[in-house]
DRENDREN-965709 format. One record per residue (C-alpha): y, x, z. Coordinates in steps of 0.25 Angstrom, whole numbers. Each point is the difference from the previous one (the first is absolute). Example, Ala and Ser with C-alpha at 12.3 -4.5 7.8 and 13.67 -1.06 7.14 Angstrom:
2
> -18 49 31 $
> 14 6 -2 $
// end
This chain:
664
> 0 0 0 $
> 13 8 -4 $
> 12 0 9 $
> 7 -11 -5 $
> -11 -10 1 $
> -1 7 14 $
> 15 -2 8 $
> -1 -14 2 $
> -14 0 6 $
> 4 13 8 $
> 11 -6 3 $
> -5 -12 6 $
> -13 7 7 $
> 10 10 7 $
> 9 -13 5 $
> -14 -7 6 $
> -4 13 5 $
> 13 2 7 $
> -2 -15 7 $
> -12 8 7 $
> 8 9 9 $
> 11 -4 10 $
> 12 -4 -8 $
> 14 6 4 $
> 9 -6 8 $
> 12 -3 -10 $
> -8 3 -12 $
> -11 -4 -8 $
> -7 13 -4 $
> -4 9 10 $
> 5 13 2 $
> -14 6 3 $
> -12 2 -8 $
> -12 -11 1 $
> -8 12 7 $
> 10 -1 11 $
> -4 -14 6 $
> -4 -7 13 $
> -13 6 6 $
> 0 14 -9 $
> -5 13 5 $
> 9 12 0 $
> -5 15 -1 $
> 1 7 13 $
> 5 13 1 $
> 7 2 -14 $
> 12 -3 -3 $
> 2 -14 -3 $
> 4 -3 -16 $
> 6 -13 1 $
> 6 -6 -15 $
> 3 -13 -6 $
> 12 -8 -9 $
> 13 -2 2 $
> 13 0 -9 $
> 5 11 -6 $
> 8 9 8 $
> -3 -6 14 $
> -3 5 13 $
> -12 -3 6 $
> -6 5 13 $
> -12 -2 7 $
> -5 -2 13 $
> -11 3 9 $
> -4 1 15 $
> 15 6 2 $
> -1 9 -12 $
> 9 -2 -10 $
> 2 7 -15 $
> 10 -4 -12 $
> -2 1 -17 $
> 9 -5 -10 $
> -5 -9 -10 $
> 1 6 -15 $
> 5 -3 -12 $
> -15 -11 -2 $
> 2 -4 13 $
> -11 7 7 $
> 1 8 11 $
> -10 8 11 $
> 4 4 15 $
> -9 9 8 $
> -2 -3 15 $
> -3 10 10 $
> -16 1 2 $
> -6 -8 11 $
> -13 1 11 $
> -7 -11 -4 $
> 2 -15 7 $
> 6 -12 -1 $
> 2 -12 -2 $
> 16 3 -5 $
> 11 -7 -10 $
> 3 8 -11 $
> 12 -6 -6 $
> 9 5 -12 $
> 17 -3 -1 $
> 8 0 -12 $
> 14 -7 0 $
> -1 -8 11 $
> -14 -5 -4 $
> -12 2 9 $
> -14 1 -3 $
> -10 0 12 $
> -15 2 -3 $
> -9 -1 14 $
> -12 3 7 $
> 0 13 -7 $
> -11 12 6 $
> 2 13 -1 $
> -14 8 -3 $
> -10 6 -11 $
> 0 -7 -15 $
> -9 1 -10 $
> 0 -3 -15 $
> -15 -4 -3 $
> -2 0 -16 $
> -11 1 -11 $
> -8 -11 -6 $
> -9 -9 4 $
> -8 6 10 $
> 13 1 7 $
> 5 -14 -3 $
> -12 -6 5 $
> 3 -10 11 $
> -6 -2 14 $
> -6 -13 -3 $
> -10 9 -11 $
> -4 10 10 $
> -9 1 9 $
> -3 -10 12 $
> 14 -6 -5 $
> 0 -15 8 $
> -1 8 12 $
> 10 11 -3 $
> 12 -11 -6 $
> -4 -8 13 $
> 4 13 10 $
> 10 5 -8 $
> 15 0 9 $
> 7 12 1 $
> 17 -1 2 $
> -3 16 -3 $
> -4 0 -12 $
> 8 -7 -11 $
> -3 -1 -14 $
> 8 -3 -14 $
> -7 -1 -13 $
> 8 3 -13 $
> -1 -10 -10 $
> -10 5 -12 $
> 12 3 -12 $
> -1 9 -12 $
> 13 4 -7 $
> 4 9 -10 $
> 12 6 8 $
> 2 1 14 $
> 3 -11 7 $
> 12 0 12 $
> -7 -11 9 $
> -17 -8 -1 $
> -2 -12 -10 $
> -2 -10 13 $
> 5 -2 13 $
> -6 10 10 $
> -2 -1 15 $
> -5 8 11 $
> -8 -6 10 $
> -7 2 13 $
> -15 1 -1 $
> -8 -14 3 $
> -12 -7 -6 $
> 9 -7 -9 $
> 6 11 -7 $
> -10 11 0 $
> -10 -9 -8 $
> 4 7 -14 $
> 6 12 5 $
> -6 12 -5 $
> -13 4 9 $
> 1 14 0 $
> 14 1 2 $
> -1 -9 14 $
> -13 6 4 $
> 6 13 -1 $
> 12 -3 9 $
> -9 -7 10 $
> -9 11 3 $
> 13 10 -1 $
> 7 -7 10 $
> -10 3 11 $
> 3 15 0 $
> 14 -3 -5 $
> 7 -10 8 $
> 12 -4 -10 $
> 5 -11 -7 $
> -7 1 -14 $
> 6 -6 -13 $
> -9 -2 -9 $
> 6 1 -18 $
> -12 -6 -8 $
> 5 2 -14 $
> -14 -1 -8 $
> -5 -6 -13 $
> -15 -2 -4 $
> -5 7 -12 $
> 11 9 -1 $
> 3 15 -4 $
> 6 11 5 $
> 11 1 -12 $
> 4 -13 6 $
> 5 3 11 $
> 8 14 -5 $
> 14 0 -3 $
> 3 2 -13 $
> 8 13 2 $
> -12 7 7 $
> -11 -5 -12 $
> 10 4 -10 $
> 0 15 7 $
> -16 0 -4 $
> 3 -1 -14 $
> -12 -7 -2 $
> 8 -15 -4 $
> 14 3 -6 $
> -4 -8 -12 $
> -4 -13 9 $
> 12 2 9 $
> 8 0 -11 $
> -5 -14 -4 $
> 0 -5 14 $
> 15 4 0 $
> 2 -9 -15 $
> -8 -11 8 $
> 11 -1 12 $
> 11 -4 -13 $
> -9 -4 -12 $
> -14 -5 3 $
> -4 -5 -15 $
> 4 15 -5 $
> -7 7 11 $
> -12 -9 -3 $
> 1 5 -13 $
> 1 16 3 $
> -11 -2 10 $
> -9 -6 -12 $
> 3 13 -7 $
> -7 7 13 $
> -11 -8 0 $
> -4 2 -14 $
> 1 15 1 $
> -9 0 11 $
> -11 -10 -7 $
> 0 6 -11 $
> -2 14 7 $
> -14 -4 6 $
> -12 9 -1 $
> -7 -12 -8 $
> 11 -4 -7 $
> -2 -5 -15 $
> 10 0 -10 $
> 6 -15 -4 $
> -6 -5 15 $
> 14 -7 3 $
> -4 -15 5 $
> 13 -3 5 $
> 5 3 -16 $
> 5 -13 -7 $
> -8 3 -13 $
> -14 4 9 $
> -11 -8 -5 $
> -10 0 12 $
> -14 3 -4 $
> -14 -3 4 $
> 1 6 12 $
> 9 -10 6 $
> -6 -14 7 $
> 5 -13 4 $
> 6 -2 16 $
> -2 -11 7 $
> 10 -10 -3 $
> 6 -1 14 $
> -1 16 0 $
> -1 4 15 $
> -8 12 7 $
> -8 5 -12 $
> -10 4 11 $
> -4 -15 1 $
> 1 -2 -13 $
> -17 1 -2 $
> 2 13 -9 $
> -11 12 7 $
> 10 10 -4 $
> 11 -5 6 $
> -7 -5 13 $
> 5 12 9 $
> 10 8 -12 $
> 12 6 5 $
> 8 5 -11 $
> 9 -5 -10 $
> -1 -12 -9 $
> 6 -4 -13 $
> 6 -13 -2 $
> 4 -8 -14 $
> 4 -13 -4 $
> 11 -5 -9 $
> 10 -10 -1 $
> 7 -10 -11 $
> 13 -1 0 $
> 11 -8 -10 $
> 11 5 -4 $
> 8 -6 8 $
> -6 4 13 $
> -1 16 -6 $
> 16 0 0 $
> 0 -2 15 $
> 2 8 11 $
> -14 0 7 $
> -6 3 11 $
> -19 3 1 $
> -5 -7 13 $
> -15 3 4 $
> -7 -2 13 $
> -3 12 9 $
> -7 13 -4 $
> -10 7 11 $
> 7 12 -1 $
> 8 4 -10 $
> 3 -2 -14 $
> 7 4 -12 $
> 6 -11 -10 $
> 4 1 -13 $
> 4 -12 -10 $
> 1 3 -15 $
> -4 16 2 $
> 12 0 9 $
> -2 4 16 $
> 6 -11 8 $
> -3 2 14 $
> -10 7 10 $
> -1 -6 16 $
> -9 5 11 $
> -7 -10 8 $
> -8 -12 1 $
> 6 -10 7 $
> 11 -7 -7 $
> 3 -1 -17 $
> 7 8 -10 $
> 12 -4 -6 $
> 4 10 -13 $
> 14 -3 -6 $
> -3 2 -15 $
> 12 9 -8 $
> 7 -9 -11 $
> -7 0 -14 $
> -13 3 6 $
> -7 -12 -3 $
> -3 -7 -14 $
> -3 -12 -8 $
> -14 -1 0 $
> -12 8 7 $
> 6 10 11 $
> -10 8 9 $
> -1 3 15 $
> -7 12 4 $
> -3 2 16 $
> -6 12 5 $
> -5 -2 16 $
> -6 11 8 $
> -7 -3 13 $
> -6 10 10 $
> -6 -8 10 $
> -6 -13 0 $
> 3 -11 -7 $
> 8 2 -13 $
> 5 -5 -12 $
> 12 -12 -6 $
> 1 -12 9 $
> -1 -14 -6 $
> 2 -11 0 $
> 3 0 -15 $
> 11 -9 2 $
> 9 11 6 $
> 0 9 -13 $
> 12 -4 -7 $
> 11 3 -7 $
> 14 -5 6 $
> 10 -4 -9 $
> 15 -1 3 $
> 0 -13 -4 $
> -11 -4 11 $
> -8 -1 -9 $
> -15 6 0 $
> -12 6 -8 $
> -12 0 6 $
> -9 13 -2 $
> -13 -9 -4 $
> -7 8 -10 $
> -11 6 7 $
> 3 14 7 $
> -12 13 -7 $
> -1 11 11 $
> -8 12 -1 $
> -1 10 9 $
> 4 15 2 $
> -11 12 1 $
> 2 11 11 $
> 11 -1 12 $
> 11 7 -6 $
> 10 -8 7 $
> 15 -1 -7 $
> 13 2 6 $
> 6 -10 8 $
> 13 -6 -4 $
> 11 8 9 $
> 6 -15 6 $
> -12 -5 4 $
> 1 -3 14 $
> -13 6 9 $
> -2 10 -13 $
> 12 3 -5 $
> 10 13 3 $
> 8 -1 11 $
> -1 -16 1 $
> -4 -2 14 $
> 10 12 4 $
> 11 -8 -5 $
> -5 -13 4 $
> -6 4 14 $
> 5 13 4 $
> 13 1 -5 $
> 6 -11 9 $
> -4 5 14 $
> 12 9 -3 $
> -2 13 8 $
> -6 -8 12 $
> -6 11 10 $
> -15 2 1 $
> -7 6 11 $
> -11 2 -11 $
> -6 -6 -12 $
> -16 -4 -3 $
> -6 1 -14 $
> -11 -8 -3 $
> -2 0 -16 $
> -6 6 -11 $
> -12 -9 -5 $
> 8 -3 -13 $
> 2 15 -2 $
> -15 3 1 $
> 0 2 -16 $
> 11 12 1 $
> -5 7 12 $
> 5 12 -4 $
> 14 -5 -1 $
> 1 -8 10 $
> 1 15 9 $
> 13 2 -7 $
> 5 -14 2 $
> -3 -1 14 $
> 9 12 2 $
> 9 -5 -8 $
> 0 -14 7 $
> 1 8 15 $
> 11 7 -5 $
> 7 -11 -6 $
> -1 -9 14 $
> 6 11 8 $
> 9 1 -7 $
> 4 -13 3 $
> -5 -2 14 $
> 2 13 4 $
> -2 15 -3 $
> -12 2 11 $
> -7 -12 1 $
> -12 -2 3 $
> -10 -5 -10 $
> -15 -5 3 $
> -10 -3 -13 $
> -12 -9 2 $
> -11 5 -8 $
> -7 -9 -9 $
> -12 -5 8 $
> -15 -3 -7 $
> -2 -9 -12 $
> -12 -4 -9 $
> -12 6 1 $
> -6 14 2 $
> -8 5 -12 $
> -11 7 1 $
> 4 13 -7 $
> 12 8 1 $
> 11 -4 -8 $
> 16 0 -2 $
> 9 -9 6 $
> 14 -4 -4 $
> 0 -7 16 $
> -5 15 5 $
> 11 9 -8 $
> 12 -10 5 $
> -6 1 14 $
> 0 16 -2 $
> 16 -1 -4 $
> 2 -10 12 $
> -7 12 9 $
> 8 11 -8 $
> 13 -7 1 $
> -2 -4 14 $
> -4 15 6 $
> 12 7 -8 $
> 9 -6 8 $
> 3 1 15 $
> 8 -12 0 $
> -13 -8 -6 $
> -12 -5 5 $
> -13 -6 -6 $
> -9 -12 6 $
> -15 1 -5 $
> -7 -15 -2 $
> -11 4 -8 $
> -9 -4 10 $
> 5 -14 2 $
> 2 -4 -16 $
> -9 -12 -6 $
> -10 1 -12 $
> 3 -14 -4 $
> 16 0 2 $
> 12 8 -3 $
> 6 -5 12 $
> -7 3 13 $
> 2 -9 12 $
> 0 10 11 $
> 16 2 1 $
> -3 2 13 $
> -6 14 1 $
> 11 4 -11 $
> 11 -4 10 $
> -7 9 10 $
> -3 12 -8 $
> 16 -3 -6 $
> 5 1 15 $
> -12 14 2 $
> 9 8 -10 $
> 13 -6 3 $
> -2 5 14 $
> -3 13 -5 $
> 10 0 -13 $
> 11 -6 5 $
> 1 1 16 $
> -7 14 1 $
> -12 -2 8 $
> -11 10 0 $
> -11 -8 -6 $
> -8 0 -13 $
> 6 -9 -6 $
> -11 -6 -9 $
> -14 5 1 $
> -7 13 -6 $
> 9 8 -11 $
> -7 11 -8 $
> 6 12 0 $
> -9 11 -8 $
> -13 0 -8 $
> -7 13 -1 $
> -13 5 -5 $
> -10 7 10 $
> -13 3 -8 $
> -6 -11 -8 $
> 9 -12 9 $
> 13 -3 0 $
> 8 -1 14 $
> 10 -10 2 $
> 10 1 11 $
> 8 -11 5 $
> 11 -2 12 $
> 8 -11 6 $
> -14 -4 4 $
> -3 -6 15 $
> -12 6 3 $
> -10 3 -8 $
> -3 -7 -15 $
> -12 -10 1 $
> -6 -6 -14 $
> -1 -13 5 $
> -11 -9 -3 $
> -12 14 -4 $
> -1 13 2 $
> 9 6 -7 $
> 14 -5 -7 $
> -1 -7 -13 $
> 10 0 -11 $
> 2 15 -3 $
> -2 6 -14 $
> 1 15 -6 $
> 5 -1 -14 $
> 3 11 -12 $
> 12 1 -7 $
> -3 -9 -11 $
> 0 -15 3 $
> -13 -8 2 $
> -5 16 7 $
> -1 -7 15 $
> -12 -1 6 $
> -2 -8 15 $
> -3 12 11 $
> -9 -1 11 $
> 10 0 12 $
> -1 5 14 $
> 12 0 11 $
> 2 9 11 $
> 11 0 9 $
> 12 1 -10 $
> -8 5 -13 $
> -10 -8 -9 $
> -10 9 -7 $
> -1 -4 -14 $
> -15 2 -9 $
> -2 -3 -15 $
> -7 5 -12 $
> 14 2 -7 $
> 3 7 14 $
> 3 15 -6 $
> 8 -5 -12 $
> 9 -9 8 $
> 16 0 -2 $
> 3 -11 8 $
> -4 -9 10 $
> 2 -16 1 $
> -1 -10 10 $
> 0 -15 -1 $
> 3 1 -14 $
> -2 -15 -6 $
> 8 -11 0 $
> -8 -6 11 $
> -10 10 5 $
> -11 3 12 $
> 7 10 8 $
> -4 1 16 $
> 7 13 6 $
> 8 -5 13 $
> 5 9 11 $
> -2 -5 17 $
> 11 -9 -1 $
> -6 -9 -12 $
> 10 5 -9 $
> -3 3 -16 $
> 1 10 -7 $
> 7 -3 -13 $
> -4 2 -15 $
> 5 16 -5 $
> -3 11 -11 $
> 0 14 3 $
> -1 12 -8 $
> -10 10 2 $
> 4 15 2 $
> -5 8 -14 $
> -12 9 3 $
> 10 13 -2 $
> 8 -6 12 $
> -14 -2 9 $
> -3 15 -6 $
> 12 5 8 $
> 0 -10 11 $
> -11 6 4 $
// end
């Protein structure tokens, strides 16, 4: 939606969020920011940034428990005071001044805030976890309070949130769809740290790191100028940067391994071929369509029907209605790309450029990708259309072909789709917290970047960077590594879920500001999202204690620390372990491979703990390079230390034989 289209929407979601904190004696708008409301949590022991509107040029000062701080307003209107820092307490009035008006926001604490963010396991409410009755039943804290930022995707950053926000004490009623990690990580944290908690739960299912990046700091990767350059086009003209983005696409087909010259379905003059059947009239999930290939296919489907029009309704301005896509697609009319959206749960709407459509037979092409579960174009048939400015409408009722799309190459997502775009949910969701202060941040995401592992490391940097810059130049970051999910196999193999756990781990011990929570014991073959929020809340607090607030404990079970070769085994040394490692559950820990150099070269190993060391035996053992340990997307692994703590999926390299030689 370009920015004209935008202001008067913008306009009228900043007055109603506006109506959601305390007005200003005097003056309808408030001087402070929407953050800045009755029941929020302040960061102790920083200085204080407090900010909001006012008109140009005024004074504004700010008060708090007796201290007082002054900013003028510039030349937009916005200013930003900073109060002294503060020991935690409360509850206090903060109140905000400007030209004989007052603005008074109360029961305001004073204490540790966090911003909890990722995708769906962190936005994953109380009610879907475990035991929830009875945890919504018990829930009441006036400690812990908790604001959830509406779910936004924008092409630029936005000032302030889509939808009024609130803070709110914690109670049965309003923990229910608050996210479970998030709470069951301030609950168990409070009971070593006795503070006011606020809890930030900025999380959106399904999405990617890219997402939630700024613009500025993915452009510094150099890896998307060309989609940042349509996302910027897409703020002022949409239709064009639909367009330019078509362009992109194309290229990307085209440059497929198993591309084949002349294979353009969404081309006007494409004849489909043999290849291509008949869908279901009502359309749907294609995996209950009755097709065996389909039944359990993620991928990417194809899509083709076509239209009459007359002449007169060609010459219209026109807009291509169709019912949801499970996840995404890429639409094109008469050759011509015409929109791309993430996300299943409402339609797509496409303005269509003038002069696009013709008298006579016009086609529609639509290519969905779907990952996980059910996929494919939603019916009913009566919610295809084209929309006429004269109200008027033309039903899409020629039956739809589809065919299907070999391998899993999966295509670059359109840079203003919300969950998958660049920069969208850091404009939407980020963006207007201002520069709140944190006491820390907790990161739980990455299963829709388990395709580009490898990656993924440098945009997790990147991502960490970005925030701080933000929030805050040294604050504290924890990542929750991916738990377990599918089945183990039976052979060693690669894993896209493996190599992204590897970057979390790599990221996380880089950094003496970061911290990493294992969970790969407490994942679910059958779902993505496990239900034991609990124990992540736990092991959350374990290394915040440790990450944080300096206490002298390991902070999250077993690390390894060396591999080495001692005759025809491998030895394996770990730390951060309480106790000695156990392999739970046999006599020896399962889930360790030694692996060559080349891909498919791991082999399982015989495993022995002792104290801090497991004894690795193979056939390969000699030729080893590497070691690996709960290498699969959901794999058997048992080593454990005396506090019942895991440890966590790794690769190691091994010393070459010339460096043993003179080791020894």
């Amino acid at each position: 939606m370009g920015t004209a289209r935008l202001a008067p929407l913008l306009g009228a979601l900043f007055a109603a969020t506006a109506l959601a904190a305390p007005a200003a004696e005097g003056q309808g708008t408030p001087l402070l920011h929407t953050m800045f409301q009755d029941h929020a949590v302040l960061q102790r022991e920083q200085p204080i940034r407090v900010y909001g509107r006012a008109k140009a040029g005024e004074e504004v000062t700010v008060a708090l428990a007796g201290k007082r701080a002054r900013a003028r307003a510039d030349a937009d209107g916005r200013w930003s005071a900073t109060l002294p820092a503060m020991k935690a307490g409360g509850p206090y009035t903060l109140s905000a001044s400007a030209a004989g008006t007052t603005q008074n926001v109360s029961d305001v604490l004073v204490g540790d805030v966090w911003l909890c963010s990722g995708q769906s396991n962190m936005e994953l409410q109380v009610w879907r976890s475990l035991d929830a009755r009875a945890e919504i039943a018990g829930a009441s804290s006036d400690t812990i309070r908790l604001l959830t930022v509406p779910q936004n995707g924008a092409s630029t950053p936005q000032e302030t949130f889509a939808t009024p926000v609130k803070w709110t004490a914690t109670s049965p009623d309003t923990i229910r769809d608050f996210s479970a990690a998030c709470y069951y990580y301030a609950r168990e944290l409070q009971k070593t740290v006795n503070v006011p908690m606020g809890l930030v739960n900025a999380a959106w299912g399904g999405s990617r790191i890219q997402a939630w990046t700024s613009g500025d700091a993915l452009r510094s990767t150099g890896l998307y100028n060309d989609e940042l350059d349509v996302l910027a086009q897409y703020a002022t003209d949409e239709v064009g940067a639909v367009g330019r983005w078509g362009d992109i696409w194309t290229r990307w087909w085209k440059a497929r391994a198993d591309a084949k010259p002349g294979d353009e379905p969404w081309s006007a003059s494409y004849v489909p071929g043999k290849e291509w059947r008949t869908a279901p009239r009502e359309l749907g999930a294609w995996e209950r369509w009755g097709v065996a290939d389909l039944a359990a296919f993620d991928g990417m489907v194809w899509y083709r029907t076509t239209v009459k029009l007359t002449a007169q309704q060609a010459q219209q301005e026109a807009t291509l209605a169709l019912g949801p896509a499970d996840e995404v697609d890429m639409t094109w009319v008469n050759g011509t790309a015409v929109g791309s959206t993430y996300g299943a749960g409402s339609g797509r709407e496409y303005v269509l450029p003038r002069g696009l459509l013709k008298a006579g037979e016009n086609s529609v092409v639509v290519n969905v990708l779907d990952t996980y579960r059910d996929g494919g174009l939603s019916g009913p048939a009566s919610v295809h259309l084209l929309r006429f400015k004269d109200g008027s409408t033309a039903p899409l009722s020629s039956p739809w072909k589809y065919r299907t799309v070999p391998g899993s190459d999966s295509p670059p997502r359109a840079p203003w789709q919300t969950a998958a775009g660049l920069s969208t949910l850091y404009n939407g969701m980020i963006a207007p917290l201002g520069r709140y202060n944190l006491r820390g941040m907790l990161w739980y995401q990455g299963e829709s970047n388990t395709f580009e592992a490898q990656r993924y490391r440098d945009l997790l940097r990147t991502l960490r960077d970005d925030w701080r810059g933000r929030f805050g130049k040294d604050t504290p970051l924890t990542i929750v590594q991916l738990a377990g999910y599918g089945w183990p196999k039976s052979k060693p193999d690669e894993s896209g879920w493996a190599s992204l756990r590897e970057s979390q781990r790599i990221v996380a011990n880089e950094d003496a500001h970061s911290g990493l929570v294992v969970t790969i014991d407490i994942g679910d073959h059958y779902d993505i999202h496990p239900p034991n929020k609990q124990e992540v809340g736990r092991r959350l607090a374990r290394v915040a204690r440790h990450v944080v607030y300096g206490e002298k404990l390991p902070p999250s079970g077993p690390v390894p620390l060396s591999a080495r070769r001692a005759d025809d085994a491998v030895v394996v040394t770990f730390g951060d372990n309480t106790g000695d490692l156990v392999g739970q559950g046999a006599d020896g820990p399962i889930g360790f491979e030694l692996c060559g150099a080349q891909p498919g070269s791991c082999a399982y190993a015989e495993a022995k703990a002792w104290g801090n060391t497991v004894t690795l035996r193979a056939p390969n053992a000699h030729d080893a390079t590497r070691v690996r340990y709960c290498w699969a997307d959901g794999p058997v692994c048992t080593l454990f230390d005396g506090a019942n703590l895991p440890a966590g999926p790794f690769e190691l390299n091994l010393p070459t034989a010339s460096s043993d030689d003179h080791a020894r």
